[in-house]
DOTI-739073 format. One record per atom (N, C-alpha, C): x, y, z. Coordinates in steps of 0.001 Angstrom, whole numbers, plus 500000, padded with zeros to 6 digits. Each point is the difference from the previous one (the first is absolute). Layout:
! residues N
+--------+--------+--------+
:      u :      v :      w :
+--------+--------+--------+
:      X :      Y :      Z :
...
+--------+--------+--------+
! end
This chain:
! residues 232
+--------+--------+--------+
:      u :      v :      w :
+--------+--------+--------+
: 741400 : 696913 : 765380 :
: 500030 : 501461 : 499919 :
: 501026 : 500532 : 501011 :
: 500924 : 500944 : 499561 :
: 500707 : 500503 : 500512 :
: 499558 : 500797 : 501696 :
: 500408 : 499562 : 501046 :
: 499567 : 500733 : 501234 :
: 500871 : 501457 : 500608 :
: 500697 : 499866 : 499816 :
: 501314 : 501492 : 500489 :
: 499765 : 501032 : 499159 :
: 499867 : 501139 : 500190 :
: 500614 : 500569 : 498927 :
: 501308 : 500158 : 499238 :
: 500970 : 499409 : 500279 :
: 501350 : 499950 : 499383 :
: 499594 : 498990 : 498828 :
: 499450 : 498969 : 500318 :
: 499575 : 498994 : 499050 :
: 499471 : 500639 : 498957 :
: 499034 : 500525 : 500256 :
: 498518 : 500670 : 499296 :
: 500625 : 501018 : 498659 :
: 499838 : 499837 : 498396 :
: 500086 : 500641 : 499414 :
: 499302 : 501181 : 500338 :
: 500375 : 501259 : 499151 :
: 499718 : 501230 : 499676 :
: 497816 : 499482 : 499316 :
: 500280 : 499462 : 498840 :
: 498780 : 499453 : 499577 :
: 498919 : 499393 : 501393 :
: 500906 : 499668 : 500330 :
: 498455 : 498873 : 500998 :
: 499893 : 501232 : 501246 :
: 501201 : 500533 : 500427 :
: 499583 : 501346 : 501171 :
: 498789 : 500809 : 499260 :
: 500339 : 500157 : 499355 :
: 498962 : 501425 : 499026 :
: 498616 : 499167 : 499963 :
: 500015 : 498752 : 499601 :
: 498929 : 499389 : 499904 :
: 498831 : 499764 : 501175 :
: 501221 : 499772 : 500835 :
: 499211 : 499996 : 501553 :
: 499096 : 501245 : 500363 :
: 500833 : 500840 : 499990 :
: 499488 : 501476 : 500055 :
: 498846 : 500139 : 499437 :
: 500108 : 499717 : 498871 :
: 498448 : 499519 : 498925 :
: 499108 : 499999 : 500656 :
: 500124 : 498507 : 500610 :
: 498875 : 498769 : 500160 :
: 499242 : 501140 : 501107 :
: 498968 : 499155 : 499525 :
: 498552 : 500735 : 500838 :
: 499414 : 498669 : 500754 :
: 499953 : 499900 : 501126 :
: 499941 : 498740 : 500820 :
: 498219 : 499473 : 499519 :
: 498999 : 500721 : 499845 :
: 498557 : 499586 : 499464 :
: 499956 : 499763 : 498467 :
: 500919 : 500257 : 499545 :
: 499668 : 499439 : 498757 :
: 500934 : 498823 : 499575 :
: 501000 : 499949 : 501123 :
: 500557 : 498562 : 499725 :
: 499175 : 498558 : 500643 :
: 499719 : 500503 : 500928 :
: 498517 : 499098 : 500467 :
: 498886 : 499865 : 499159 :
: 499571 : 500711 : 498748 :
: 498811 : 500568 : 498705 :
: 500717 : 499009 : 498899 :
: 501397 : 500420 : 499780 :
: 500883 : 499356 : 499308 :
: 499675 : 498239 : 499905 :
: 500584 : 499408 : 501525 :
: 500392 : 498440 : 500235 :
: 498625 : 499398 : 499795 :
: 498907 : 500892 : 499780 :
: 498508 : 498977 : 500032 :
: 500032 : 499996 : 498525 :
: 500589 : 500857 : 499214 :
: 499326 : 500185 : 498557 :
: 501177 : 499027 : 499558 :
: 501614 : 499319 : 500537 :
: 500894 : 499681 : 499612 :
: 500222 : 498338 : 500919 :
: 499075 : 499288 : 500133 :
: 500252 : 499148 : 501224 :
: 501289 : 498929 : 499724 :
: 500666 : 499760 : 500671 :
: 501256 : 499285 : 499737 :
: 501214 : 500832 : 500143 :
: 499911 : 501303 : 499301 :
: 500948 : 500905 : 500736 :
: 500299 : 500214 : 500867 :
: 501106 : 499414 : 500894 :
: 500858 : 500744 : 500997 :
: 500187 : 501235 : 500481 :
: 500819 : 500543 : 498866 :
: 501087 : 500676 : 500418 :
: 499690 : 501895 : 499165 :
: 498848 : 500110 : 500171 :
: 499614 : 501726 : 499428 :
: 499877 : 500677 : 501270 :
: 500787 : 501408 : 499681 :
: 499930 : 500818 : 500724 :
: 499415 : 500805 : 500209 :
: 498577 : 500443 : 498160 :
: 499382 : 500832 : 500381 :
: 499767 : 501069 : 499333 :
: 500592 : 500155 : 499286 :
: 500149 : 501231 : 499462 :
: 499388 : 499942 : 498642 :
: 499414 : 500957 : 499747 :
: 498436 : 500313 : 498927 :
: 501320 : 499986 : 499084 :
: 499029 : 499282 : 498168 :
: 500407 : 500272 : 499008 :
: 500334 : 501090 : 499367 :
: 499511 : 501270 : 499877 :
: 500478 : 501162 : 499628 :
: 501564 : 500196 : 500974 :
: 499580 : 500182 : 500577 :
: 501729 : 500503 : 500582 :
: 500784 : 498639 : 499803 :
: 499806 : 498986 : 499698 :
: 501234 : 499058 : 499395 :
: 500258 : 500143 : 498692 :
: 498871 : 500842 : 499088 :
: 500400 : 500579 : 498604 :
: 500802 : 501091 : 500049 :
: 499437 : 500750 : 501015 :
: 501418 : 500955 : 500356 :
: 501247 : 499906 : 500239 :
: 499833 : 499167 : 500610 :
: 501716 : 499169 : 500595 :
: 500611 : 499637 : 499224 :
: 499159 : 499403 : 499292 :
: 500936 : 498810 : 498369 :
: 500449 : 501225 : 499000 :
: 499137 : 501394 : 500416 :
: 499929 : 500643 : 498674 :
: 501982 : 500859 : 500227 :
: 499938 : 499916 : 501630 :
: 501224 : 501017 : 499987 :
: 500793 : 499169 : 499932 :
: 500110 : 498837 : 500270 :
: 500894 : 498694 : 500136 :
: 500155 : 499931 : 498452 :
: 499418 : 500215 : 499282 :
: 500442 : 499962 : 498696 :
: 500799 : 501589 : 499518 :
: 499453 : 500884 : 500499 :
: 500451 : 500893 : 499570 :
: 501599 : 500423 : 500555 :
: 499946 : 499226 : 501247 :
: 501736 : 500454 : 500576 :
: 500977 : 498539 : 499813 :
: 498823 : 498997 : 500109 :
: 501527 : 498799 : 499545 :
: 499864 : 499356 : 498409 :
: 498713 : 500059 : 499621 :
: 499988 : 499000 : 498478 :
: 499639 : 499043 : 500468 :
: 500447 : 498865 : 499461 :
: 500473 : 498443 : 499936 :
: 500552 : 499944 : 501456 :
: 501153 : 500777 : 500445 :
: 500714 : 499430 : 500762 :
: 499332 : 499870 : 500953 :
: 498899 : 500606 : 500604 :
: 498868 : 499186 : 501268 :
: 499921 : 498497 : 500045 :
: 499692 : 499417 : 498732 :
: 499790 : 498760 : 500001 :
: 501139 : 499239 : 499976 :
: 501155 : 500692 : 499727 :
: 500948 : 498806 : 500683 :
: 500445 : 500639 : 501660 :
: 499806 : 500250 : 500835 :
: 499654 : 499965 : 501407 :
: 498843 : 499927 : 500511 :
: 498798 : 500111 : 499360 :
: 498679 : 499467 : 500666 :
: 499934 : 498735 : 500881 :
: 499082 : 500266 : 501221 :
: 500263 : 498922 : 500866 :
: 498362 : 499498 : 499606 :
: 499784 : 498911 : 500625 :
: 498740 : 499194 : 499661 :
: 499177 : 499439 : 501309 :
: 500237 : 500994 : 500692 :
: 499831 : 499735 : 501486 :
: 498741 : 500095 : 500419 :
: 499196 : 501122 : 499104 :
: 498338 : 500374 : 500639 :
: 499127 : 499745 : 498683 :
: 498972 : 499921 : 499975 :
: 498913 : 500103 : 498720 :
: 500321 : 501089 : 499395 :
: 500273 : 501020 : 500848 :
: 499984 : 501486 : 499386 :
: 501591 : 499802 : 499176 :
: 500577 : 499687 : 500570 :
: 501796 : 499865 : 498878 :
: 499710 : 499238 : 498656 :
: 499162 : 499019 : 500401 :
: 500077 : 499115 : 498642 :
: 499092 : 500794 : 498926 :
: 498777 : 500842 : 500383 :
: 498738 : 500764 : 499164 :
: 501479 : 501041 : 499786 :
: 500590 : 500762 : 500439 :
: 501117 : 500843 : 499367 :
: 500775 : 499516 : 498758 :
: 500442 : 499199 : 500598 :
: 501220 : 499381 : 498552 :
: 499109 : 499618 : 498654 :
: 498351 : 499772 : 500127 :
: 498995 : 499408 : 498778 :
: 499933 : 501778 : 499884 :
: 500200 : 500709 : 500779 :
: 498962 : 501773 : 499302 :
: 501171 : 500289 : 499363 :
: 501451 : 499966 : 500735 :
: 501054 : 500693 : 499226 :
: 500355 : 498902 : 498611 :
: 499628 : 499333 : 499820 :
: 500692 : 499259 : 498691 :
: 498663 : 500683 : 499112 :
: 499128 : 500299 : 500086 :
: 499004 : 500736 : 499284 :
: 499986 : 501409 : 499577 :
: 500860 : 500450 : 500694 :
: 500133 : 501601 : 500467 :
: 501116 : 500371 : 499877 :
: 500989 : 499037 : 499517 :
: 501414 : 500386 : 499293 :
: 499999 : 500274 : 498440 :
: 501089 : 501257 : 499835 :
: 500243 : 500380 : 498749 :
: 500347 : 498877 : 498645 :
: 499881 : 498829 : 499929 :
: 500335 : 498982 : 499233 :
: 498887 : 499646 : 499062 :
: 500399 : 499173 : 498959 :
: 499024 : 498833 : 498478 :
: 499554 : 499415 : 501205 :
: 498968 : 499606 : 498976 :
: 498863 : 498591 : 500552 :
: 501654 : 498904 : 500479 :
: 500955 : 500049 : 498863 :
: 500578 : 498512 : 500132 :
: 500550 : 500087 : 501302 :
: 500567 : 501014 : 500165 :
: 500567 : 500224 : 501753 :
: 499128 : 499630 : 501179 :
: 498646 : 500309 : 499324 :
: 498904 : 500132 : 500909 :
: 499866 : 498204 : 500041 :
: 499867 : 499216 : 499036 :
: 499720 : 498746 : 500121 :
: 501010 : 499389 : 500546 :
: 501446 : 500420 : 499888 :
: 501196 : 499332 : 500818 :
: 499618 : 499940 : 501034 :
: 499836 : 501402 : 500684 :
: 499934 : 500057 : 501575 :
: 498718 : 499240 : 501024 :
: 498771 : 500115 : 499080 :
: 498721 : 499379 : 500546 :
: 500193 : 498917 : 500187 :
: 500915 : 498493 : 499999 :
: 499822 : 498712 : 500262 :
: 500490 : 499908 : 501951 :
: 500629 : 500960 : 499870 :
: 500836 : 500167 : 501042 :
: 498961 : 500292 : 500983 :
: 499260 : 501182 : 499977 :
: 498766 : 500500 : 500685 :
: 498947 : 498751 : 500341 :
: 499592 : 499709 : 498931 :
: 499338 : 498465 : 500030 :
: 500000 : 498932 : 500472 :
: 501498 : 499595 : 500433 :
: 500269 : 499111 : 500892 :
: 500087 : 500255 : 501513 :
: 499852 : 501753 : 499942 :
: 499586 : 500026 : 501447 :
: 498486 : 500301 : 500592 :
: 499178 : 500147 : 498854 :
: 498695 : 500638 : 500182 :
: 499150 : 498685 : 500781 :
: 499584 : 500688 : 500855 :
: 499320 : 498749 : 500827 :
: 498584 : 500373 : 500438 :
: 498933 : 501075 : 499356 :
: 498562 : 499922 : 500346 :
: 499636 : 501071 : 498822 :
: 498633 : 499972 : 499642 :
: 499427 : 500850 : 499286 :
: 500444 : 501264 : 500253 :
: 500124 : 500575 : 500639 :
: 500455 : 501717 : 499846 :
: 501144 : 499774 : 499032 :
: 501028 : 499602 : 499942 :
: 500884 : 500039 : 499791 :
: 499959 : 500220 : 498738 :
: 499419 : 498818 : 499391 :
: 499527 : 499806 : 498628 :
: 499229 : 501425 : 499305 :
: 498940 : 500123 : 500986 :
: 499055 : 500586 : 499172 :
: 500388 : 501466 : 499949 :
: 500682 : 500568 : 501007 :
: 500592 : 500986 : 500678 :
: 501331 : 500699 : 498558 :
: 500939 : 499345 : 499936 :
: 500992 : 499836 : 499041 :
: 499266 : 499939 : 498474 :
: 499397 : 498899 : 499787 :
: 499577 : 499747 : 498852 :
: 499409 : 501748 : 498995 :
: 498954 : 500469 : 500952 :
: 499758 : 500994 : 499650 :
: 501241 : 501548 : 499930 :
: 500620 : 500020 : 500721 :
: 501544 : 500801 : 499216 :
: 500871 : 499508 : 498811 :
: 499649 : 498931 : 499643 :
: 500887 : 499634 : 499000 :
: 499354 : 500849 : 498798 :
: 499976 : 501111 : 500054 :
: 499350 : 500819 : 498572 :
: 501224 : 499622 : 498983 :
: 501204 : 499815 : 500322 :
: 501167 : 499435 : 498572 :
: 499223 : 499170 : 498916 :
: 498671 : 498723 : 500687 :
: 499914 : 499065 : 499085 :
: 499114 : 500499 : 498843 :
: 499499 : 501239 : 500043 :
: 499331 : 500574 : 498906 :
: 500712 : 499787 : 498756 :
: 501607 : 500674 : 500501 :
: 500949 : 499878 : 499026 :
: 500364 : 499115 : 498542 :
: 500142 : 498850 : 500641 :
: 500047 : 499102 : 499524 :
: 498676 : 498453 : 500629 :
: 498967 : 500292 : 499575 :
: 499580 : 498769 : 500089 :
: 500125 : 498593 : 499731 :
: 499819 : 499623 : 499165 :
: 500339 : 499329 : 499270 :
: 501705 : 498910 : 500542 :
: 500830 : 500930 : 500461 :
: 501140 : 499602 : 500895 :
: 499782 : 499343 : 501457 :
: 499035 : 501242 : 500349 :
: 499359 : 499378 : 501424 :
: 499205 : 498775 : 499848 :
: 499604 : 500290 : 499009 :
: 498733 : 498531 : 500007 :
: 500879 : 498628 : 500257 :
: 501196 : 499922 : 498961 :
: 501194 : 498874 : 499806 :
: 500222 : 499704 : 501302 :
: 500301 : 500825 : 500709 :
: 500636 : 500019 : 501722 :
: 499021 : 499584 : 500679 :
: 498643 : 500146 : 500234 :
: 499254 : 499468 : 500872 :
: 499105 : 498977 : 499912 :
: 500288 : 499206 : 498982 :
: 499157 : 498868 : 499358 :
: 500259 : 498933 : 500375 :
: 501502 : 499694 : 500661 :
: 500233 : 498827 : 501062 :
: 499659 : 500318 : 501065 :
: 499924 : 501358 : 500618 :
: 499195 : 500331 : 501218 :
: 498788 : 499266 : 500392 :
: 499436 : 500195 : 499081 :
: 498442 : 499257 : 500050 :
: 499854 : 499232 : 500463 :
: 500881 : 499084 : 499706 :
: 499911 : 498187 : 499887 :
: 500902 : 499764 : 501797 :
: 500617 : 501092 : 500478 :
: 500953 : 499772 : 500527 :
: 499481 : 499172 : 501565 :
: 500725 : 499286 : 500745 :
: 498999 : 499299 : 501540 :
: 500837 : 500810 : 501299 :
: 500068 : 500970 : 499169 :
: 499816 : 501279 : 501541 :
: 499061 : 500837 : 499803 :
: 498943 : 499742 : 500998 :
: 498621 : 500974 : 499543 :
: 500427 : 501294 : 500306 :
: 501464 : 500647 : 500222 :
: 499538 : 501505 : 499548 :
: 500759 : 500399 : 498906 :
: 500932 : 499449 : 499391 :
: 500376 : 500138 : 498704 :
: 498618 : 499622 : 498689 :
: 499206 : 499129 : 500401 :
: 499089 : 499803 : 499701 :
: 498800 : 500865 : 499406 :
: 499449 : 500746 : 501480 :
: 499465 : 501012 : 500259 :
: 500674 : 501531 : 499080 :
: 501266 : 499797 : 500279 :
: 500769 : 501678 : 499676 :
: 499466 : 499557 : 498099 :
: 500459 : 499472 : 499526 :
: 499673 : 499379 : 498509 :
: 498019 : 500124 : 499619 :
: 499499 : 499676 : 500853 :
: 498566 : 499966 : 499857 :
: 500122 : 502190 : 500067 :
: 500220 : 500189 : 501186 :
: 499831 : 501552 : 499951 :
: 500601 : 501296 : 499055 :
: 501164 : 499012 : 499497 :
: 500926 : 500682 : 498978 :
: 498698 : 500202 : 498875 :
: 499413 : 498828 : 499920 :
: 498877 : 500151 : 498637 :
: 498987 : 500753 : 500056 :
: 499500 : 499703 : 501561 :
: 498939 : 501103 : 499759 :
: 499731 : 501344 : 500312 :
: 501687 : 500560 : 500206 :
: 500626 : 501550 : 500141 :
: 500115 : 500607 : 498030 :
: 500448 : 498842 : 499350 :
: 500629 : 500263 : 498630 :
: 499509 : 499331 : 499147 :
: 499392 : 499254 : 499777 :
: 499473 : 498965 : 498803 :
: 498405 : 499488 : 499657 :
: 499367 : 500858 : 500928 :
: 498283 : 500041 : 499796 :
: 500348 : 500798 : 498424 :
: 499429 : 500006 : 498976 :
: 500041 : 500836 : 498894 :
: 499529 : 499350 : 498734 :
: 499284 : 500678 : 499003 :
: 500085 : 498962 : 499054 :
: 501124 : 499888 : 499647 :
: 501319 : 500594 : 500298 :
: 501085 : 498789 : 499244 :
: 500260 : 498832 : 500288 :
: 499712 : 499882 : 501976 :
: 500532 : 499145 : 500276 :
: 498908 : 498604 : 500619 :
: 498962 : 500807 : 500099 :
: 499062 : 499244 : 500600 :
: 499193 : 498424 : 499454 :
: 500692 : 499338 : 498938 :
: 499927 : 498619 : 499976 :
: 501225 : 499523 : 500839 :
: 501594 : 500715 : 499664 :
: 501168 : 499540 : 500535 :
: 499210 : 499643 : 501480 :
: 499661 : 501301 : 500628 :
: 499379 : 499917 : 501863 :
: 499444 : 498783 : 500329 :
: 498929 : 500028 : 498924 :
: 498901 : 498968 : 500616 :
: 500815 : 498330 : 499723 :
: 500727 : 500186 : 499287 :
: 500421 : 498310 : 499742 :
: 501074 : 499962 : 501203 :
: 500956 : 501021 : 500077 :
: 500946 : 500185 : 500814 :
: 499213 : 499559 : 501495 :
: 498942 : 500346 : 500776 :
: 499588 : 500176 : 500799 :
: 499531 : 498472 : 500366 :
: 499464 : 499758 : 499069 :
: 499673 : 498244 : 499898 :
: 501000 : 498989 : 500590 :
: 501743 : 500298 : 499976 :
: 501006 : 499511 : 500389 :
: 500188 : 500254 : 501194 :
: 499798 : 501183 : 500497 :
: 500296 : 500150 : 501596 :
: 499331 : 499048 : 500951 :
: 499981 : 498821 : 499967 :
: 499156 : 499224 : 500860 :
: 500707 : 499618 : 501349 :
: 501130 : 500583 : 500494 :
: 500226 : 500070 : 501335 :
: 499167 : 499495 : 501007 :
: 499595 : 499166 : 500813 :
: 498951 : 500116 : 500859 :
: 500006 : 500876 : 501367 :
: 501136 : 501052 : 499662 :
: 499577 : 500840 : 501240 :
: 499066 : 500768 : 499891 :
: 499975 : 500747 : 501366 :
: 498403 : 500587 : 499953 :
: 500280 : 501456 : 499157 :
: 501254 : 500157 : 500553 :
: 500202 : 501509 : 499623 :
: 499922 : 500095 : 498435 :
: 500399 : 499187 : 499109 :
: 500053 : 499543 : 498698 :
: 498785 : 499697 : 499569 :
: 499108 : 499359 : 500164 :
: 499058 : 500019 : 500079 :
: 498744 : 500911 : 499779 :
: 500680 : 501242 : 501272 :
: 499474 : 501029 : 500220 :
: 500274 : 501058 : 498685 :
: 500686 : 499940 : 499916 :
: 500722 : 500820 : 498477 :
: 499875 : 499677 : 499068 :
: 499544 : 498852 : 499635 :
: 499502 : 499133 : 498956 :
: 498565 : 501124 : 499949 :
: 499185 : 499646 : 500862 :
: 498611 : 500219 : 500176 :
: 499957 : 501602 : 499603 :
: 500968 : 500830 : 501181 :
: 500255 : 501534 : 499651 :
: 500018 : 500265 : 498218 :
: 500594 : 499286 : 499220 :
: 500725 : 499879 : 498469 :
: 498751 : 500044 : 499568 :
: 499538 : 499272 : 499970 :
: 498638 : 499601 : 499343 :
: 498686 : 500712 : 499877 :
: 500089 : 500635 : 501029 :
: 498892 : 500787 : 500592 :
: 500756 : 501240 : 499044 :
: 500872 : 500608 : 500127 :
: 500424 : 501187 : 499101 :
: 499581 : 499653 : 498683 :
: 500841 : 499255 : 499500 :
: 499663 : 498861 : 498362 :
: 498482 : 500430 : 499875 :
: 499023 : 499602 : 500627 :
: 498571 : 500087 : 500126 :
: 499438 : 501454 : 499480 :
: 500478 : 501017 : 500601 :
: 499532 : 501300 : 500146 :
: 500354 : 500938 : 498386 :
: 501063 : 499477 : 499372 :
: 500251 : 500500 : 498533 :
: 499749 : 498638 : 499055 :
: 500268 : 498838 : 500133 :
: 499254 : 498720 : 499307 :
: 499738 : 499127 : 500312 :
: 498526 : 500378 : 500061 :
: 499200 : 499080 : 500748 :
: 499914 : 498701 : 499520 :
: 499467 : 500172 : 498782 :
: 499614 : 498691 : 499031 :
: 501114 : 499106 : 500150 :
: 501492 : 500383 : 499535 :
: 500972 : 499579 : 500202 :
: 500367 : 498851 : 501150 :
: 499972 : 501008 : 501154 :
: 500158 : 499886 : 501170 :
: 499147 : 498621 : 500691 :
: 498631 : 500327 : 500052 :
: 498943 : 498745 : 499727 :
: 500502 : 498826 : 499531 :
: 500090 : 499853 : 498490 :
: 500169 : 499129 : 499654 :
: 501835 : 499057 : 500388 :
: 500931 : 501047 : 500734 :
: 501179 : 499264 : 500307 :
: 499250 : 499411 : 501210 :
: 499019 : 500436 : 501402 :
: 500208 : 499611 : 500809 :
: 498855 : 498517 : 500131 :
: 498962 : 499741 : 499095 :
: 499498 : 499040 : 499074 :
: 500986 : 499116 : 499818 :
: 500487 : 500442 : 498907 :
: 500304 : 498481 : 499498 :
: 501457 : 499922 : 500503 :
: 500850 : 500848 : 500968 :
: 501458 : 499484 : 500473 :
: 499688 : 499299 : 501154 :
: 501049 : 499855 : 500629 :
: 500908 : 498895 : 500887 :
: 499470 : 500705 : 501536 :
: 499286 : 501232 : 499876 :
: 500390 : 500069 : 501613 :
: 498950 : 499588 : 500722 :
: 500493 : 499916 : 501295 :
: 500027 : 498835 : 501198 :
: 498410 : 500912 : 500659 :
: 498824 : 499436 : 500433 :
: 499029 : 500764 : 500382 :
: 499793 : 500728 : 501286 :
: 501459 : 500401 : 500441 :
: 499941 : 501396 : 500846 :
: 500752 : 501080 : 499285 :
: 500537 : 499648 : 499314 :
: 500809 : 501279 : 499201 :
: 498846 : 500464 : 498955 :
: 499305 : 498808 : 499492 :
: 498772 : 500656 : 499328 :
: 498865 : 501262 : 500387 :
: 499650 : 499015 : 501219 :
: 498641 : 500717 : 500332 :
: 501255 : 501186 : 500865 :
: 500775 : 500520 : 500932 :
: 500493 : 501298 : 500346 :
: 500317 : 500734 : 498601 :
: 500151 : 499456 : 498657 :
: 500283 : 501364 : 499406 :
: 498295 : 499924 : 499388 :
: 498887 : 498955 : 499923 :
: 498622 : 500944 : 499935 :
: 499475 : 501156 : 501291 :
: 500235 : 499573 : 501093 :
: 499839 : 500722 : 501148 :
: 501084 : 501318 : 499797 :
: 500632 : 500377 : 499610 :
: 501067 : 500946 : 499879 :
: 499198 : 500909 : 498432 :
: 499742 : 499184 : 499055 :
: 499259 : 500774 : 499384 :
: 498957 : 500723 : 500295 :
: 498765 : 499347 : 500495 :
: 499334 : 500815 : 501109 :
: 499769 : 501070 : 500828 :
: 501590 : 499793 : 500257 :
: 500382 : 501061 : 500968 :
: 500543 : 501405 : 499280 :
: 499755 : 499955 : 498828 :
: 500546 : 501341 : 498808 :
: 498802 : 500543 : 499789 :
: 500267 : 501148 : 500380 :
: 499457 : 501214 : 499575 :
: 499480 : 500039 : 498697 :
: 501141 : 499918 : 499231 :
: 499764 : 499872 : 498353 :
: 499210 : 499025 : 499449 :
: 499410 : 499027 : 500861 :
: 499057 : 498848 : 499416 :
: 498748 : 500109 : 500355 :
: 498904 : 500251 : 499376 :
: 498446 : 500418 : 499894 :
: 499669 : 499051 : 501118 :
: 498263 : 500549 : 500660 :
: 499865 : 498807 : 500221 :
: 499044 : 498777 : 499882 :
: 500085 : 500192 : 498411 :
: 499709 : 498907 : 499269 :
: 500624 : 498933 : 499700 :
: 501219 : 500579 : 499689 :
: 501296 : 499192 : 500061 :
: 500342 : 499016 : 501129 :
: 499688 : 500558 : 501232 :
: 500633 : 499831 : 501050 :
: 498953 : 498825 : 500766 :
: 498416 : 500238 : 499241 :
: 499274 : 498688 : 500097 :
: 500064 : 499064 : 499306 :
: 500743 : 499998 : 498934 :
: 500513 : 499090 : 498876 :
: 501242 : 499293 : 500580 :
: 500607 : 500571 : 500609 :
: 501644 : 499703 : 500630 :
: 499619 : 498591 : 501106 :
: 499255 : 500661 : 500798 :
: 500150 : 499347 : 500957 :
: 498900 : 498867 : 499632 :
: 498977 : 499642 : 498989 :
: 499677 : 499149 : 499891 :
: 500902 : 498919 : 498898 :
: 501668 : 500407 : 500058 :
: 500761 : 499239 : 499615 :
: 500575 : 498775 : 500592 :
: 499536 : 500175 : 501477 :
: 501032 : 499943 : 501764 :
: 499835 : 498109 : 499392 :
: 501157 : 499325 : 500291 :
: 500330 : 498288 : 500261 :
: 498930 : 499716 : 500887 :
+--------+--------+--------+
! end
C-alpha cells in the first residue's frame, strides 16, 4: 500500500477519508485473512463506484490500483454499475475474479450484477466452469451468482445439479453450498430434500444447510422438527 501521499491515488485518499477505524476492526473478524481493509462501510463504496462510473466509465478500471480490499470490492461494483450488455459485463468479470480473495467480495459484487437478469441463460454459460473451478472464491462467486439469480422454477433443477459440482473443499464454498440450499429449501422443498438425499454432498455442507433451514423464518415449526431430525 502506497505510504506518501504523492504515491497515493485520488481513489485510495478519498477512501482513507472513508474508513472508519471500528468498523475496520468489525470488518477483519467477519473477513479473517484479510490484510489490507481500510474500513470503509459498503454503502459509501456503492457511492463511490456509483460516481466513478458516472465521471470515468470503463476508464476507472484501466487505472484501478489493487492495493486495499476496498479497491478490489470497487472495480467488482463498477463492472456491475457500468452502462454496458451482460457480454461486456462477462468480459470484464474474469479479471475481477482473479483478484477476489474473501467472501465479501464475492457476495458483495455478486449481488449488483442486476445485468444478469438480462440475459440468463448467457450468464449461466459463463459461470458453469466457475463451479468446478480450485480457487475457492471463484468458486464461491459461481455458487452466489446462483443463488442471487437462478432459485426459480425455471432454473431450479439447473441449481440443484449445478450445486452438486461445486465440491471445492473450502470452507467458504462449502459455506455457500449450504447458504444455496437452504434458499432452494424455502420455495422447493420436496425438490430440494430429495437433491440433498440422494447427492454427493460431503456431511458438513449437509447438515449447515439443514441448520440454515431452521434458521428461516419462512419454515414452520413443524418443519423445522422434521429438518433437524434429518442431521448425519
Amino acid at each position: 500500500m502506497p505510504d506518501t501521499l504523492e504515491e497515493q491515488t485520488d481513489v485510495l485518499r478519498e477512501l482513507k477519508e472513508l474508513a472508519d477505524e471500528p468498523y475496520r476492526i468489525f470488518q477483519s473478524r467477519l473477513i479473517p485473512g484479510t490484510e489490507n481493509i481500510l474500513g470503509v462501510r459498503i454503502p459509501k463504496l456503492w457511492k463511490l463506484a456509483r460516481r466513478l462510473v458516472k465521471e470515468e466509465g470503463s476508464g476507472y478500471l484501466e487505472r484501478a490500483s489493487d492495493g486495499t480490499y476496498e479497491e478490489i470490492m470497487l472495480q467488482g461494483m463498477v463492472i456491475g454499475l457500468l452502462k454496458e450488455d451482460v457480454g461486456q459485463m462477462l468480459k470484464r468479470l474474469p479479471s475481477f475474479l482473479a483478484k477476489a480473495n474473501n467472501w465479501a467480495h464475492c457476495d458483495i459484487v455478486c449481488s449488483g450484477l442486476k445485468k444478469v437478469k438480462d440475459d440468463r441463460e448467457g450468464v449461466l454459460a459463463f459461470l458453469k466452469p466457475y463451479i468446478t473451478s480450485e480457487n475457492e472464491f471463484e468458486a464461491r462467486f459461481a455458487v452466489v451468482l446462483l443463488l442471487n439469480y437462478y432459485i426459480d422454477g425455471v432454473y431450479i433443477d439447473t441449481t440443484l445439479n449445478l450445486l452438486q459440482q461445486a465440491v471445492h473443499p473450502g470452507y467458504y464454498v462449502k459455506m455457500a453450498v449450504a447458504w444455496a440450499l437452504s434458499v432452494c429449501y424455502v420455495q422447493f422443498p420436496e425438490k430440494t430434500l430429495r437433491c440433498m438425499k440422494e447427492g454427493n454432498f460431503e456431511d458438513f455442507t449437509y447438515n449447515k444447510a439443514l441448520q440454515k433451514i431452521t434458521e428461516s423464518y419462512r419454515v414452520s415449526k413443524e418443519e423445522k422438527a422434521f429438518i433437524r431430525s434429518l442431521k448425519r
